[in-house]
N, C-alpha and C positions, 0 to 999 in steps of 0.2 A: 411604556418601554423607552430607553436611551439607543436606541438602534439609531436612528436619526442622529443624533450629535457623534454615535461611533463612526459611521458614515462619513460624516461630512467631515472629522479627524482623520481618516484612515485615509479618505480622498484626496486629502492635503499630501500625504507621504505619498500615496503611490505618483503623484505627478512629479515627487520633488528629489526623487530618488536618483542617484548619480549611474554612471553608464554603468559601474560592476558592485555589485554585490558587498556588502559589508560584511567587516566579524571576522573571526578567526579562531582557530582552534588553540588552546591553552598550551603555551611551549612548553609546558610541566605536565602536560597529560601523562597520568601513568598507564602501564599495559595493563588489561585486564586477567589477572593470574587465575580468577575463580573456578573452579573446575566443573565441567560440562555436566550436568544431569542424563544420565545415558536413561532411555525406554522410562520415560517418566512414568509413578505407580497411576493407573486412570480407576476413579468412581463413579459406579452407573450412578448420577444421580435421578432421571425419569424418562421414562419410553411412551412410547404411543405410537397408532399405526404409522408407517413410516418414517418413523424418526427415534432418536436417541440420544441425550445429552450426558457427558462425563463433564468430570473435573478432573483435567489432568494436573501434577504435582496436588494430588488434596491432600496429603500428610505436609505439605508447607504450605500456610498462606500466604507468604511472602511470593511465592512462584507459581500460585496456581494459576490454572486459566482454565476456559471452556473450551471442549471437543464436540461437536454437534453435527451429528449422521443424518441424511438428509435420504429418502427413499423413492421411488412413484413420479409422477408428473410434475409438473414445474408447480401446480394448484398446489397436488396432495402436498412438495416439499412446502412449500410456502404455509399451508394450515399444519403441518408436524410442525415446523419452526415454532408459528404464531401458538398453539396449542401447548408444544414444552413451556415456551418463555415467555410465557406472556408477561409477566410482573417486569421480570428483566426488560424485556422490549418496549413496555411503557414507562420504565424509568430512564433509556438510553436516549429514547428520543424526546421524550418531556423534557430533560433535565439538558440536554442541546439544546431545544428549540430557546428554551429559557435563559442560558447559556447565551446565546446569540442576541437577545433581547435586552438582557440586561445587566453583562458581565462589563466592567471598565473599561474603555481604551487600553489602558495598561495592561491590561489581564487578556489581549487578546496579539500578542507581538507576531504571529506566526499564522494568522489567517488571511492573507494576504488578499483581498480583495480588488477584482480588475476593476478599472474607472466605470466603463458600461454598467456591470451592476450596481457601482455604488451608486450611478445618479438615475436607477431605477430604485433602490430605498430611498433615496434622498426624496425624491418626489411621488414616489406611490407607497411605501412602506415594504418590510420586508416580506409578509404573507405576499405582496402582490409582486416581487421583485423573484420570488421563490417558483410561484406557480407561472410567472412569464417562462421562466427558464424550462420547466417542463414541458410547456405549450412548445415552447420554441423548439426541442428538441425530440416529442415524440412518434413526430412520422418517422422518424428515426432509429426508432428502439423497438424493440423486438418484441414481439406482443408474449411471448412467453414473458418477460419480463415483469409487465402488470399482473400477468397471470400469479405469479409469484408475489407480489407483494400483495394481490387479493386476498390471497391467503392466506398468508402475514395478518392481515388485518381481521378477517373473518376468524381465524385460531386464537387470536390476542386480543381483539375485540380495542383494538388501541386505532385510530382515527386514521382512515386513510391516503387522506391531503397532508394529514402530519409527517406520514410513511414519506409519501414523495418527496415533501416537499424536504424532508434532510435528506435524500437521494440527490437531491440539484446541488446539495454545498459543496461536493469537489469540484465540481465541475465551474462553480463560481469563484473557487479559492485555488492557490498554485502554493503548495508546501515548498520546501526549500528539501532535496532529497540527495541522496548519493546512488551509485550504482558500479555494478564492476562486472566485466564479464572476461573468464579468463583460462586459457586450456593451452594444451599443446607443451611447448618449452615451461610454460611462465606457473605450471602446476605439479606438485608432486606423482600424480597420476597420470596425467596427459590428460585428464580429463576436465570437463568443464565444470567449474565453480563458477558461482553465480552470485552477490550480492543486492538483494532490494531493501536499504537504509530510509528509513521513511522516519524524517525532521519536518513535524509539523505541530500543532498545540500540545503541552502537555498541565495548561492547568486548568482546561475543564474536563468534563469527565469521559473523553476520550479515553482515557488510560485505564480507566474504571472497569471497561466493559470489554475487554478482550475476548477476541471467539476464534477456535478456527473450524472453519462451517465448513462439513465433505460432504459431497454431491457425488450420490453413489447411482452413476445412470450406464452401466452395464447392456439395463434390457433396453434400451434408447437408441435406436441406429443413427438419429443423428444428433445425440449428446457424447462427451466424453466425460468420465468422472473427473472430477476436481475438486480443490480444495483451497478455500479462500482464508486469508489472514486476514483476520477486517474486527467488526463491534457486530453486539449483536442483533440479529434481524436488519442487518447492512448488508444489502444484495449485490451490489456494486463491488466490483475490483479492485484494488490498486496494490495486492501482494497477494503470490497466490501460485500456483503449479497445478500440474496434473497426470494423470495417470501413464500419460504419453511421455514424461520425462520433459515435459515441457514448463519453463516458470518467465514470470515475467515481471519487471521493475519499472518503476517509473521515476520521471523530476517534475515537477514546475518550473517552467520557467518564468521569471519575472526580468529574468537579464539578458533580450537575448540581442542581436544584432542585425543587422538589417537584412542577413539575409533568411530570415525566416519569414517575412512578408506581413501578411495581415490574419487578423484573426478572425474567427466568426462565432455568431451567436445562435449558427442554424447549423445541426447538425449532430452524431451520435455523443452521448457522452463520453469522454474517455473513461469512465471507471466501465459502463456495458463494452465499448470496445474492446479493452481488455479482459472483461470478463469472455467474453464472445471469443477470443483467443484460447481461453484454457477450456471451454467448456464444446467448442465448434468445429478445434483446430486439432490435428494430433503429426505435424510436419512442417516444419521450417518454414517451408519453401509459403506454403498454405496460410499460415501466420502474416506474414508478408504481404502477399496476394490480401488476406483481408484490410492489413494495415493501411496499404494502399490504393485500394479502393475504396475506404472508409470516406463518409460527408466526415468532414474534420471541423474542429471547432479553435481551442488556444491553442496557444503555443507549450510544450509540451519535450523534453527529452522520453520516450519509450525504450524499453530492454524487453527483448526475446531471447529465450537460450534454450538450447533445444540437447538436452546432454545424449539422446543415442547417437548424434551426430556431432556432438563436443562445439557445434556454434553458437557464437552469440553476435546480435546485432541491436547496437545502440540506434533510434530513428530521432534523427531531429523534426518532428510533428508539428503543423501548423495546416488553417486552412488552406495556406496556398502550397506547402513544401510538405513533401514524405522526403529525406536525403537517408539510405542507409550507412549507417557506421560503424566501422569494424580498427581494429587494431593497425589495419594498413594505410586506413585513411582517417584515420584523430580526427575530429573535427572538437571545437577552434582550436588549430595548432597555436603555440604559442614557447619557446623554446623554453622561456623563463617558469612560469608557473603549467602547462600543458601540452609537455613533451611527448610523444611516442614513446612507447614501451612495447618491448614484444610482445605479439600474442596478448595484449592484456588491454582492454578498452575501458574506458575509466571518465567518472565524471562527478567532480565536489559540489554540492549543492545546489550547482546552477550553470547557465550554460556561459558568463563571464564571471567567476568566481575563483578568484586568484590565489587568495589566502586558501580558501579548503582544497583547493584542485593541486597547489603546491604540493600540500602537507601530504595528498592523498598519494599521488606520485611517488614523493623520496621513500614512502613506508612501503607500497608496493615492491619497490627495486630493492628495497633492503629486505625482503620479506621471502624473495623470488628464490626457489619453487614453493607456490602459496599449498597451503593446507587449511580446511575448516579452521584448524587450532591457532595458527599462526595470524588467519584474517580477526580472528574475532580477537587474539592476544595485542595484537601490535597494529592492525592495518584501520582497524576500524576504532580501538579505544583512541589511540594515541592523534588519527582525525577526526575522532570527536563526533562524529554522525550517525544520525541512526536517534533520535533523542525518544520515538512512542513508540518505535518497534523495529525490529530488525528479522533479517531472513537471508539466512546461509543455504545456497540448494547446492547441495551435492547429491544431484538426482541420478548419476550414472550409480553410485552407491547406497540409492534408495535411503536417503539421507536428506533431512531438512535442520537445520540449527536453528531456535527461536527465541529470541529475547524480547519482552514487552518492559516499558515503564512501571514503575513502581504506584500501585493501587492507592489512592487515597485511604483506606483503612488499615493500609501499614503504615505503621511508626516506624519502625527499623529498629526498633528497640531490642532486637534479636539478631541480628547483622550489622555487617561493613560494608556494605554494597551502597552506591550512592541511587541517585533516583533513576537517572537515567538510563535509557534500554543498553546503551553503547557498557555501560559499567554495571553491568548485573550480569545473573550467571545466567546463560544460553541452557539451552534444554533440547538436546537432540531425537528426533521425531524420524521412526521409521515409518518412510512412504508407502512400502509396500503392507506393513501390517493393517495402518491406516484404512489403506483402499478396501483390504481384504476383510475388515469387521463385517458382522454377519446382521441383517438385518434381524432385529430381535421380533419375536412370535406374539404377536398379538391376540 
């Protein structure tokens, strides 16, 4: 494998990198005019006790993706998963692992790797830089957790050190993401809209495997149902809502300033802590409360938005800082590029990033009172984010908008759409039908 020479290339940049963030969004970005797929047509493609897998938009390839109903215990959900997809689940994480191993420097711009692990591959390799990271963090997680990826593994019959050990790569990489949280004045409803814009790899086969996994735990007194945007047989968080009207977004940060303090290598991952949100949580306040009493690990922007109560709050996340942030306290003020805006809390790809946080700004204020239609037309084409998937919650209206990357087995030889999630057609997802699919009879 060339892991070792990626390594010791990628180590060079992350030390060498200037205080904010590079890049900028195309001053010729057009708006995206495509028009919304409403109640996309769904095909059962295969059932089994407690589970159920569709293909939603299957009358296009270009748009389809997977729907995957989850049932039973955190076991039983983990072998339905592993049991539907197993083929799938051995090519998602095979074809990563291998990805990681022996894809170019060049072909990896957006996996941004903290110093700590890289001089854990540099000198142990990546199996062993993979499985520290789970050591290091499983007094930590939540034994339903493993429970579930037992599962996985026992239904798919796909290796289970493999399972984990792509379970640790969020948590060792910080994407470059956006996020918006916004109600009150700064919304056509007064209600809360929500943005989670997730800019991170789009040429390995992340793009490939799009899933969104419901966890329908009803008879569960202390589960909530939810529903994860993620790849398949990816247990882990980092886009995702739930039954409670609650959704949550995230950033990496790689830019941030000194007052986020230091990081740690011991403690919950952020993709379970956020899952542990939609899955734990069904109140603000409760969210919160876990937030900050979480073992913390990087550095980290988090978004909570809670639409029965029309709140959102941005956290700037680190092991030493939980700081909450809302529209009345911006954090980093900055007049020029990260101004206050009413009501509306905002943040471009990073927490010093001047160029997207600018661009993210002026569209907001021109955009204001926002509408799904309006974010996805002007706020989010025209800054350019969002490049593997996107996620619009208008959960006061039982409403999710979804945009994925463009599959490696489209050509586009049938469209105009470009590759990117930000410039493809969104696909509107009702929440409540969602929740409400019936487990099918075995």
């Amino acid at each position: 494998m060339r892991f070792l020479s990626i390594a010791l290339t990628l180590k060079y940049f992350s030390t060498a990198h200037a205080a904010y963030c590079s890049g900028s969004p195309d001053p010729d970005a057009p708006p995206n005019t495509l028009p919304t797929q409403q109640n996309p047509t769904q095909q059962l493609l295969r059932s089994v006790e407690n589970g159920a897998v569709y293909s939603a938009n299957s009358n296009s390839d270009s748009h389809s993706f997977l729907i995957t109903h989850l049932w039973g215990t955190p076991y039983e959900q983990g072998f339905a998963h592993g049991t539907m997809m197993a083929s799938e689940i051995s090519d998602f994480f095979t074809s990563t692992y291998e990805y990681l191993g022996d894809a170019l420097v060049e072909e990896l711009p957006q996996l941004r790797f903290p110093e700590w692990f890289l001089d854990l591959v540099v000198e142990k390799g990546l199996d062993w830089a993979l499985d520290w990271t789970a050591n290091a963090t499983a007094e930590f997680t939540a034994p339903e957790f493993f429970d579930e990826l037992k599962g996985i593994a026992d239904g798919s019959g796909v290796d289970y050190a493999l399972l984990l050990r792509i379970h640790m790569l969020p948590e060792a990489t910080k994407g470059a993401c956006s996020m918006i949280g916004a109600a009150d004045t700064a919304t056509a409803t007064s209600n809360l809209l929500q943005l989670r814009a997730l800019d991170w790899d789009v040429d390995g086969p992340f793009k490939d495997h799009a899933n969104l996994i419901v966890y329908h735990n009803d008879n569960d007194p202390d589960r909530v149902s939810w529903a994860n945007i993620a790849w398949t047989g990816f247990i882990g968080s980092v886009t995702g809502f739930n039954s409670q009207k609650m959704s949550i977004s995230e950033i990496g940060v790689t830019f941030p300033d000194d007052t986020f303090g230091k990081e740690s290598r011991h403690g919950i991952p952020f993709v379970n802590l956020l899952r542990d949100v939609l899955e734990k949580e069904s109140t603000f306040q409760g969210a919160d409360n876990r937030i900050t009493d979480a073992d913390r690990t990087c550095n980290l922007i988090l978004g909570v938005g809670d639409a029965k109560t029309s709140q959102f709050n941005a956290v700037q996340y680190s092991a030493d800082v939980v700081n909450f942030i809302t529209s009345d306290n911006l954090l980093p003020v900055n007049d020029t590029w990260h101004a206050p805006i009413t009501d509306i809390t905002y943040f471009g790809m990073d927490w010093l990033c001047p160029a997207y946080s600018e661009v993210l700004h002026d569209q907001l204020v021109a955009n204001v009172p926002l509408t799904p239609a309006n974010m996805i037309e002007d706020v989010i084409a025209i800054t350019q984010t969002g490049n593997l998937h996107i996620a619009v919650y208008d959960l006061a209206e039982n409403n999710v908008y979804l945009s994925f990357a463009r599959k490696s087995s489209d050509d586009g030889k049938n469209d105009r759409e470009g590759d990117m999630a930000f410039e493809r057609t969104f696909t509107r997802i009702d929440t409540a039908a969602l929740f409400s699919t019936p487990q099918p009879s075995e």
